[in-house]
DRENSEDO-755436 format. One record per residue: residue in three letters; residue number from 0; z, x, y of N, C-alpha, C in turn. Coordinates in steps of 0.02 Angstrom, whole numbers, padded with zeros to 5 digits. Layout:
% residues N
  residuo  num     n_w     n_u     n_v    ca_w    ca_u    ca_v     c_w     c_u     c_v
      ALA  NUM       Z       X       Y       Z       X       Y       Z       X       Y
...
//
This chain:
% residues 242
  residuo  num     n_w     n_u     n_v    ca_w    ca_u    ca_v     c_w     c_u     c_v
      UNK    0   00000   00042  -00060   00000   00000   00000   00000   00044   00062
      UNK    1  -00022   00014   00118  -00040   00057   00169   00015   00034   00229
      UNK    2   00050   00089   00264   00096   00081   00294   00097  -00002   00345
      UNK    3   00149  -00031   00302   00148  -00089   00337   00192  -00122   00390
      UNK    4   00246  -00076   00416   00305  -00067   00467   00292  -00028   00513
      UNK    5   00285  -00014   00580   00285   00028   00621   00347   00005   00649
      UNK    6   00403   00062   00654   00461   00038   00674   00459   00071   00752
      UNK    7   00471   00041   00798   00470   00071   00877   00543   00033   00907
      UNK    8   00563   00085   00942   00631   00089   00969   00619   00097   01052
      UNK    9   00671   00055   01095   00652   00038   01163   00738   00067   01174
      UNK   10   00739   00108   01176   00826   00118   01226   00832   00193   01279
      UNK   11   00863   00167   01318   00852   00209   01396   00918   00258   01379
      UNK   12   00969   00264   01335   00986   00325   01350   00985   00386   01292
      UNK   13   00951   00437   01320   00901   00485   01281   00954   00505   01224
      UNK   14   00999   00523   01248   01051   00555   01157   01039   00495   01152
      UNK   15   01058   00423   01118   01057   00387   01096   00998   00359   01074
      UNK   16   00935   00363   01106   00879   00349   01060   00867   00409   01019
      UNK   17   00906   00467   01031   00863   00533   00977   00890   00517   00911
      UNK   18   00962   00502   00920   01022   00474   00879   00977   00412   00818
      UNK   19   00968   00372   00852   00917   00332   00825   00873   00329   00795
      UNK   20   00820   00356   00799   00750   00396   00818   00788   00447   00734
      UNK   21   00836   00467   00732   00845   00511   00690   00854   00471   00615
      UNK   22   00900   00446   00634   00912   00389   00565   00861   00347   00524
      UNK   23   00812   00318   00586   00763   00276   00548   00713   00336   00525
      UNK   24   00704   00398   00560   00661   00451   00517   00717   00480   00433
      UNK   25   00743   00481   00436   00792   00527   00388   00794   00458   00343
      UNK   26   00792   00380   00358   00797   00330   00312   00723   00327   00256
      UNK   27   00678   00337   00312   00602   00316   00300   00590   00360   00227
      UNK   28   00592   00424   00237   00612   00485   00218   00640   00475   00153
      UNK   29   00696   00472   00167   00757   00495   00089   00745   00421   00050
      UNK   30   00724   00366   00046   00688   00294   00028   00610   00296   00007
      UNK   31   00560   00359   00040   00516   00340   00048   00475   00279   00043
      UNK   32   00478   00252   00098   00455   00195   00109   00400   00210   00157
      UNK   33   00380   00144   00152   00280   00127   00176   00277   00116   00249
      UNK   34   00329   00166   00277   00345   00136   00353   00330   00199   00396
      UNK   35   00342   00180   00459   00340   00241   00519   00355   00245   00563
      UNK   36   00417   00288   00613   00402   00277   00678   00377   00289   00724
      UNK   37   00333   00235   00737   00289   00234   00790   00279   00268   00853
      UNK   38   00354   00228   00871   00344   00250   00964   00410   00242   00962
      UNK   39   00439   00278   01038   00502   00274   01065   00515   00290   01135
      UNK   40   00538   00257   01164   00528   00250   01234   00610   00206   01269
      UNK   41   00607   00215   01346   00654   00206   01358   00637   00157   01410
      UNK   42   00560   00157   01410   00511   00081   01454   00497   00025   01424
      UNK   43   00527  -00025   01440   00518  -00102   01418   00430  -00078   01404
      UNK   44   00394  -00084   01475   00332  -00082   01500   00280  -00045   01446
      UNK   45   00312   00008   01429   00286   00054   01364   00280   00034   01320
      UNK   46   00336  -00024   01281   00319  -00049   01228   00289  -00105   01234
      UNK   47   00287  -00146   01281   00221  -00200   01286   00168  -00168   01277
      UNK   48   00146  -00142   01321   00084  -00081   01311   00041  -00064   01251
      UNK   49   00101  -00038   01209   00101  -00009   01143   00089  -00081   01085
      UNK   50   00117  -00125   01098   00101  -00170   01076   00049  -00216   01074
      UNK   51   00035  -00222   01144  -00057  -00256   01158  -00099  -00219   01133
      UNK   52  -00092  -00144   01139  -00147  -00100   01104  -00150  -00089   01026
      UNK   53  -00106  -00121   01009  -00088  -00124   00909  -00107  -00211   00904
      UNK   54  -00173  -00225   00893  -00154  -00307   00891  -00148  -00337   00817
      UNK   55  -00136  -00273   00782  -00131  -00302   00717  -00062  -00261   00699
      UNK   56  -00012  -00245   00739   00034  -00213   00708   00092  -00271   00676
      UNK   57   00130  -00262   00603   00193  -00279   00611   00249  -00238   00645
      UNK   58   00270  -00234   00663   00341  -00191   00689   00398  -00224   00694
      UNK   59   00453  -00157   00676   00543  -00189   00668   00552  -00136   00736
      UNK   60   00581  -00202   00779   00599  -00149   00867   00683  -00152   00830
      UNK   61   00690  -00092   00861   00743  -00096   00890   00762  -00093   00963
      UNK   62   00807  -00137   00990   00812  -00134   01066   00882  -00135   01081
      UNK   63   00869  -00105   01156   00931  -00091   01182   00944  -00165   01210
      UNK   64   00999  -00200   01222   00971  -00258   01269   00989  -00252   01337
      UNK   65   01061  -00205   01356   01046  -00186   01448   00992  -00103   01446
      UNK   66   00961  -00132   01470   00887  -00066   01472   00918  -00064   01561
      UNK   67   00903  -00031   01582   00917   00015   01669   00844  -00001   01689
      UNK   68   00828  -00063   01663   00757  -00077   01723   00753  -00154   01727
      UNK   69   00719  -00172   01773   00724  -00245   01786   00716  -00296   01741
      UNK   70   00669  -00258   01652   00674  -00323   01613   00716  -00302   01542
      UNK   71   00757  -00331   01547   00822  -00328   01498   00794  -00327   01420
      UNK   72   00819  -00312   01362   00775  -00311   01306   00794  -00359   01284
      UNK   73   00808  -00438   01300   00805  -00493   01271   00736  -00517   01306
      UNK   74   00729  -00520   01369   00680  -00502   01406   00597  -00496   01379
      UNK   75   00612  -00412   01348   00545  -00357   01321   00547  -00421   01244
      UNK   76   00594  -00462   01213   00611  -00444   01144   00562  -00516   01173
      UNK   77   00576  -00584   01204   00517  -00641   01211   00445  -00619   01227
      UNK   78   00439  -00571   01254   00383  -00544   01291   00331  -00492   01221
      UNK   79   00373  -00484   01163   00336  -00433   01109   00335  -00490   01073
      UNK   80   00351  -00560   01078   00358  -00609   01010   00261  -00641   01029
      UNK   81   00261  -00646   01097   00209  -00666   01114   00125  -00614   01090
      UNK   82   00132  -00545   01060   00087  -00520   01013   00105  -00495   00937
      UNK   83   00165  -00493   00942   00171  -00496   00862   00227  -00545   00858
      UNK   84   00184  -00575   00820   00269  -00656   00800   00295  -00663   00741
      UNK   85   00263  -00602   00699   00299  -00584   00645   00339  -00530   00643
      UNK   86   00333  -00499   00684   00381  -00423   00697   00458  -00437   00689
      UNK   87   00502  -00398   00662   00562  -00411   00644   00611  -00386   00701
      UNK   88   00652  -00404   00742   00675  -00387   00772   00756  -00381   00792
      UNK   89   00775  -00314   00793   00863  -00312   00807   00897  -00276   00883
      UNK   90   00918  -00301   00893   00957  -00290   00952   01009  -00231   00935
      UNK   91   01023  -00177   00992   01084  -00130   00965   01097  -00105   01033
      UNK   92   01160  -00127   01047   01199  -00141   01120   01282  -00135   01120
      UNK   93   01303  -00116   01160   01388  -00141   01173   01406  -00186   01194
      UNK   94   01364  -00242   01240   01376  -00280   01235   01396  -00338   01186
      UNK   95   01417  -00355   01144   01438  -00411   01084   01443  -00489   01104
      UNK   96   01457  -00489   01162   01470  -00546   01205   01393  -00583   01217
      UNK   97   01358  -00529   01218   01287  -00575   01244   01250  -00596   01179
      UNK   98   01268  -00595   01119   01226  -00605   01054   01186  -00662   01059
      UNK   99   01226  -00709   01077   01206  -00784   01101   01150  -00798   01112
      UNK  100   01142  -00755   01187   01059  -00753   01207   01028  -00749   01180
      UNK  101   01017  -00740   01115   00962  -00721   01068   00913  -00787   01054
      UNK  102   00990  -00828   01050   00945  -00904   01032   00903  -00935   01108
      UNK  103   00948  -00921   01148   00904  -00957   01211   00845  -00896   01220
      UNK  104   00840  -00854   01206   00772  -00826   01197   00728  -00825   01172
      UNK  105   00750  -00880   01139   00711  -00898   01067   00655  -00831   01020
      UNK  106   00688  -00793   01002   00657  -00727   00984   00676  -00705   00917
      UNK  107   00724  -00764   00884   00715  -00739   00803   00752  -00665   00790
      UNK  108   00794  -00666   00816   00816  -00579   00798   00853  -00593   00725
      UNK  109   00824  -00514   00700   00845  -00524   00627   00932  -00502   00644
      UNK  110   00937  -00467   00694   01007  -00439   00671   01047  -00417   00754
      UNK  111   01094  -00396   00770   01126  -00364   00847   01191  -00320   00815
      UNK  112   01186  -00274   00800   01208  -00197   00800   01253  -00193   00862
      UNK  113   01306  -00185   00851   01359  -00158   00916   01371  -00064   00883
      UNK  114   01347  -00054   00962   01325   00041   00948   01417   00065   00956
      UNK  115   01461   00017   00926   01555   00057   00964   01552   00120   00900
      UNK  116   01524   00116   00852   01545   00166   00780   01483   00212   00767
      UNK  117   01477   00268   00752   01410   00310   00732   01411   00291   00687
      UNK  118   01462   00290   00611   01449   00290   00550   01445   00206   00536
      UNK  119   01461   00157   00572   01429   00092   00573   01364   00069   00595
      UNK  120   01347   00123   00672   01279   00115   00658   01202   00138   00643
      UNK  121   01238   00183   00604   01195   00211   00558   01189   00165   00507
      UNK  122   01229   00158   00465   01256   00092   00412   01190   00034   00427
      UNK  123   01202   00013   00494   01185  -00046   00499   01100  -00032   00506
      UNK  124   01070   00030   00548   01009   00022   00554   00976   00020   00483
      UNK  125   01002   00072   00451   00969   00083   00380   00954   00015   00336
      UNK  126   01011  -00003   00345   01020  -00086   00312   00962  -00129   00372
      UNK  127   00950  -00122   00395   00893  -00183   00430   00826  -00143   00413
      UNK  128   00830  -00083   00431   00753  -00070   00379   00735  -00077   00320
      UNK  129   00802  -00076   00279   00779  -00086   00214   00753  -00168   00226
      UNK  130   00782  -00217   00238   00770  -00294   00241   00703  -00282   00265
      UNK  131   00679  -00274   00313   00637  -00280   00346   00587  -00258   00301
      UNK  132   00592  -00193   00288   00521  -00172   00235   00533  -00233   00173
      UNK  133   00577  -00247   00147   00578  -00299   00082   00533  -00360   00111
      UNK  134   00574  -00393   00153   00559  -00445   00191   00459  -00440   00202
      UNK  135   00431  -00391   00237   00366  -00405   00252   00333  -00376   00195
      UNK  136   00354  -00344   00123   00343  -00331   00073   00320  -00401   00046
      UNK  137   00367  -00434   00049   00374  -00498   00003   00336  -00570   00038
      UNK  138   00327  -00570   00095   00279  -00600   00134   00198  -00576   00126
      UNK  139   00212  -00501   00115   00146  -00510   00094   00114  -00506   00022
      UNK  140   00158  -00511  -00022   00140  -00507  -00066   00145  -00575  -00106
      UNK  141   00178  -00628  -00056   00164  -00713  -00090   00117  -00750  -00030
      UNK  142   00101  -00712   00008   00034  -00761   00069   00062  -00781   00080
      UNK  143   00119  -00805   00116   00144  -00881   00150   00074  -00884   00185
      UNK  144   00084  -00944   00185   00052  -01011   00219   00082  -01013   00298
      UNK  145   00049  -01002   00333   00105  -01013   00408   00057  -01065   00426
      UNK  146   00111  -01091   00470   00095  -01149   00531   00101  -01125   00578
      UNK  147   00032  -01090   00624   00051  -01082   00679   00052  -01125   00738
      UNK  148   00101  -01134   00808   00110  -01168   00867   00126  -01113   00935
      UNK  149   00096  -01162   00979   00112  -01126   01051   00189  -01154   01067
      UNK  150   00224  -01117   01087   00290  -01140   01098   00294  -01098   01154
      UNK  151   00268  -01135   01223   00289  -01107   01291   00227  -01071   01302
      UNK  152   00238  -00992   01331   00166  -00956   01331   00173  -00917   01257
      UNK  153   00230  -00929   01210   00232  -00897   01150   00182  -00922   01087
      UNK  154   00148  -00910   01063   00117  -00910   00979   00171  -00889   00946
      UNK  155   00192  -00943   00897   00238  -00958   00842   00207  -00977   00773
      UNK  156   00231  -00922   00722   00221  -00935   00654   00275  -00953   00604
      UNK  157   00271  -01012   00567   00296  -01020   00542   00298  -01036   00471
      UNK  158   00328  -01018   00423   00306  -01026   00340   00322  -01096   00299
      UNK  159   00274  -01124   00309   00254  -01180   00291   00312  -01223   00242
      UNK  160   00353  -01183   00198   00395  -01172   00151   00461  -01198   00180
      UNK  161   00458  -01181   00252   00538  -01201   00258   00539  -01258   00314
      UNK  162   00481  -01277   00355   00484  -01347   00362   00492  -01402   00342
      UNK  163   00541  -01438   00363   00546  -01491   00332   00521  -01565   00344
      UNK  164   00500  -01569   00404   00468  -01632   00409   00426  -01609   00490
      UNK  165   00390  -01647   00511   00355  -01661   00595   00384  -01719   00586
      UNK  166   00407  -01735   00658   00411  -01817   00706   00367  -01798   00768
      UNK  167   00339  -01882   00779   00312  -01885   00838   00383  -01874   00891
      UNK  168   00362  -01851   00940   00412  -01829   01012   00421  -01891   01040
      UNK  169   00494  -01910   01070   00475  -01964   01137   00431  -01955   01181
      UNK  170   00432  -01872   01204   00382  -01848   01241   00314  -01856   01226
      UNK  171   00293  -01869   01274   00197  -01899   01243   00155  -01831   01257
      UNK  172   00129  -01848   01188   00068  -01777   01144   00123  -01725   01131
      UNK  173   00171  -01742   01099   00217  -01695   01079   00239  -01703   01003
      UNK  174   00257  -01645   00983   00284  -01648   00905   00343  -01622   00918
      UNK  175   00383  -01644   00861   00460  -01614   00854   00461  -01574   00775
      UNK  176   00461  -01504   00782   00462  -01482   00676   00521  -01469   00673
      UNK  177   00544  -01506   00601   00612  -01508   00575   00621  -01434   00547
      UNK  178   00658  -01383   00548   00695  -01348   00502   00758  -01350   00476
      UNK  179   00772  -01316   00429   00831  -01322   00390   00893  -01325   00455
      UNK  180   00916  -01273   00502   00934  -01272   00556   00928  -01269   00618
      UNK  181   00883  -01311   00637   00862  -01310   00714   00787  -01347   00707
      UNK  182   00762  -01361   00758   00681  -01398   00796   00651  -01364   00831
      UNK  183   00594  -01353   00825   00527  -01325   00884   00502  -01411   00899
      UNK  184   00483  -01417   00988   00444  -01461   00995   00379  -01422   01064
      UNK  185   00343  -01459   01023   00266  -01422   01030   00223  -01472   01059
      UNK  186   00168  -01462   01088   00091  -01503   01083   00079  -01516   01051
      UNK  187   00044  -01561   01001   00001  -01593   00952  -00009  -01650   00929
      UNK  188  -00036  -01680   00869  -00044  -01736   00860  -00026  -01720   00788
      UNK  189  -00008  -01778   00747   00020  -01786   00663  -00053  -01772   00632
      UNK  190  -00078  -01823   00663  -00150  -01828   00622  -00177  -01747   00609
      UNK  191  -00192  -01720   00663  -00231  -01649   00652  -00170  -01604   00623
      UNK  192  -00116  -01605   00634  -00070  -01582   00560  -00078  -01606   00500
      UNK  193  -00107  -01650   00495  -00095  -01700   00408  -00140  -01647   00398
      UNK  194  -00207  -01629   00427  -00257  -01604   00406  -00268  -01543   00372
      UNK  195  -00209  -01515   00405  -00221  -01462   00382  -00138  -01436   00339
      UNK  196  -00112  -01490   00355  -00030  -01462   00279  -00037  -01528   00221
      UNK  197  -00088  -01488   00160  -00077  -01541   00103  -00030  -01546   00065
      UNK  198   00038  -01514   00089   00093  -01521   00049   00156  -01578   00071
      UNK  199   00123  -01612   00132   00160  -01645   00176   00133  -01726   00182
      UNK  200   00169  -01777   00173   00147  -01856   00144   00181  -01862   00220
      UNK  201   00102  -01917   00225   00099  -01961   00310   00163  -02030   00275
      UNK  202   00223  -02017   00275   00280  -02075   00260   00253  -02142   00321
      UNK  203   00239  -02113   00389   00270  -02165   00425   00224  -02162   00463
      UNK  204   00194  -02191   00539   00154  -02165   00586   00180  -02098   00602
      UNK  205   00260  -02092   00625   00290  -02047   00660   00313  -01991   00615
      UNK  206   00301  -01997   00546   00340  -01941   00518   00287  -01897   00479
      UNK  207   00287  -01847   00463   00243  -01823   00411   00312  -01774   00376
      UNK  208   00322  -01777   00301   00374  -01751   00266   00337  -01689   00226
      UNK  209   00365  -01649   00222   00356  -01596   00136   00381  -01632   00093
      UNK  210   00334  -01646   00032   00352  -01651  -00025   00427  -01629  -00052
      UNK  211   00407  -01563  -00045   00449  -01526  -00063   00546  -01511  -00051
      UNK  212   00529  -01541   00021   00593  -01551   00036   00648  -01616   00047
      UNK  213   00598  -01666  -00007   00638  -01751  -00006   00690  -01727  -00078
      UNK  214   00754  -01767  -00031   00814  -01751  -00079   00811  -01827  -00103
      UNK  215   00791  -01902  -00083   00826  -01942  -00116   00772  -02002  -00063
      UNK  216   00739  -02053  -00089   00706  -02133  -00068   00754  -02186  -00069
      UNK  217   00789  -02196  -00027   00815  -02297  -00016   00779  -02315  -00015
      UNK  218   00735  -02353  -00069   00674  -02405  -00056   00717  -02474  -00034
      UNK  219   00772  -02499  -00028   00802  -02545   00006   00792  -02538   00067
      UNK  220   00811  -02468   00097   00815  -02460   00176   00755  -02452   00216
      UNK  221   00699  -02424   00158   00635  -02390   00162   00663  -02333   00227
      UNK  222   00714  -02281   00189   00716  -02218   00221   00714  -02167   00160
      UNK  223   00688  -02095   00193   00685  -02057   00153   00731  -01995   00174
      UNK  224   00778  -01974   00138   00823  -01911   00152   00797  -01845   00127
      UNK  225   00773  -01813   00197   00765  -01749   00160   00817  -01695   00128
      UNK  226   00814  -01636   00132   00836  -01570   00115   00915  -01568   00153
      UNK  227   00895  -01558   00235   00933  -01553   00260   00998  -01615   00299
      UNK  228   00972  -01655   00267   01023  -01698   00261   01004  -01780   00325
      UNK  229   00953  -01750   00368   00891  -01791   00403   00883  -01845   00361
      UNK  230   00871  -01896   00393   00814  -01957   00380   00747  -01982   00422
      UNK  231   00715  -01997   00371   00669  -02024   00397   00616  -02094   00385
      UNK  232   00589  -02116   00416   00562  -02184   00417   00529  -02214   00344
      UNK  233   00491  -02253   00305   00456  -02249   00286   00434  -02327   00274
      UNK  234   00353  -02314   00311   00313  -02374   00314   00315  -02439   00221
      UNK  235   00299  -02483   00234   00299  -02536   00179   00240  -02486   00140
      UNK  236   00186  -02481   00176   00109  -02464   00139   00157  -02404   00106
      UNK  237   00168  -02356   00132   00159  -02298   00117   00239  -02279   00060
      UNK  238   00280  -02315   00055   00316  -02337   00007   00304  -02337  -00069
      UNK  239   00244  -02381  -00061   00246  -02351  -00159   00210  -02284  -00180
      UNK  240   00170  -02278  -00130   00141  -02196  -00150   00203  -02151  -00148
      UNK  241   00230  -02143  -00118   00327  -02112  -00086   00341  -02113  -00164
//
């Protein structure tokens, strides 16, 4: 297999990215694994850069998240989801308090590393590369199926596998996608989704379900309970096919 990780590191203070910079080489190394590091830099700006010019890269960042320039690496971390939206991404900061942000950044971080211990975070980087190489190992070696969506100015992929249902939005020309923990709501229409996920039954006008993830039919109530513990509608017609 041909190196399928480019790991690139964004942190502004120089012992500490060499520090870094050292571990994921000495991991790559003593594991030999199918990985590399790329780039390392202490410019948000650099790794956008580096990233528009790779348009086929996966990459595991590591980021600092207070960077000493005007865009913070929660910041750089929405701004790299928008060309690679599969790239794995961990945060490694003293801050601990700001982890949070991760979700209102909506940026999917695999992990946030507090840099207080050397021999913890060493520990910890090694342990997210290993995931990470497993992780896009194993993605590519079963094809997920993604669903991709615009979410904001972001392109979002998602593996078809762990959705659990679309609803139409109150919001008009809007979708709402169910996951196990949490919702994306997007642009679209059900219909041109039916079209293209055949693993997913039109239940209702408003619902389209995965197969896969119905836990249980009240044909009394005509509701259907998925996976995660959700309900949803289900039309008379579309009932006995159900």
């Amino acid at each position: 297999m041909s190196k399928v990780i480019s790991v690139i590191i964004c942190e502004d203070d120089w012992r500490q990215r060499q520090t870094i910079e050292m571990y994921v080489k000495n991991y790559i190394m003593m594991e030999s694994l199918d990985m590399e590091l790329a780039f390392s830099t202490g410019n948000p700006l650099e790794v956008i850069e580096f990233v528009k010019s790779n348009p086929k890269i996966i990459g595991l960042y590591f980021l600092d998240v207070d960077l000493q320039h005007e865009m913070s690496g929660l910041t750089l971390a929405a701004e790299i989801r928008k060309y690679d939206d599969l790239g794995k991404i961990v945060f490694v900061t003293t801050h601990g308090e700001l982890s949070y942000l991760t979700f209102t950044y909506k940026v999917e971080a695999m992990d946030y590393i507090i840099k207080d211990n050397k021999d913890d975070l060493q520990r910890k980087i090694c342990e997210n590369i290993q995931l990470a190489h497993e992780r896009v190992t194993n993605e590519r070696g079963n094809q997920k199926r993604l669903f991709k969506l615009k979410d904001g100015d972001t392109i979002r992929s998602v593996d078809m596998g762990e959705i659990i249902f679309f609803e139409s939005s109150s919001a008009s020309h809007k979708i709402v996608l169910h996951l196990e923990n949490g919702e994306i709501e997007f642009y679209g229409s059900l219909k041109d989704i039916e079209e293209q996920c055949t693993d997913f039954y039109r239940c209702h006008k408003s619902y389209l379900i995965n197969r896969n993830h119905i836990n249980k039919v009240i044909k009394s109530e005509r509701i259907v309970e998925m996976s995660n513990g959700e309900e949803c509608l289900v039309s008379v017609r579309a009932m006995k096919n159900l």
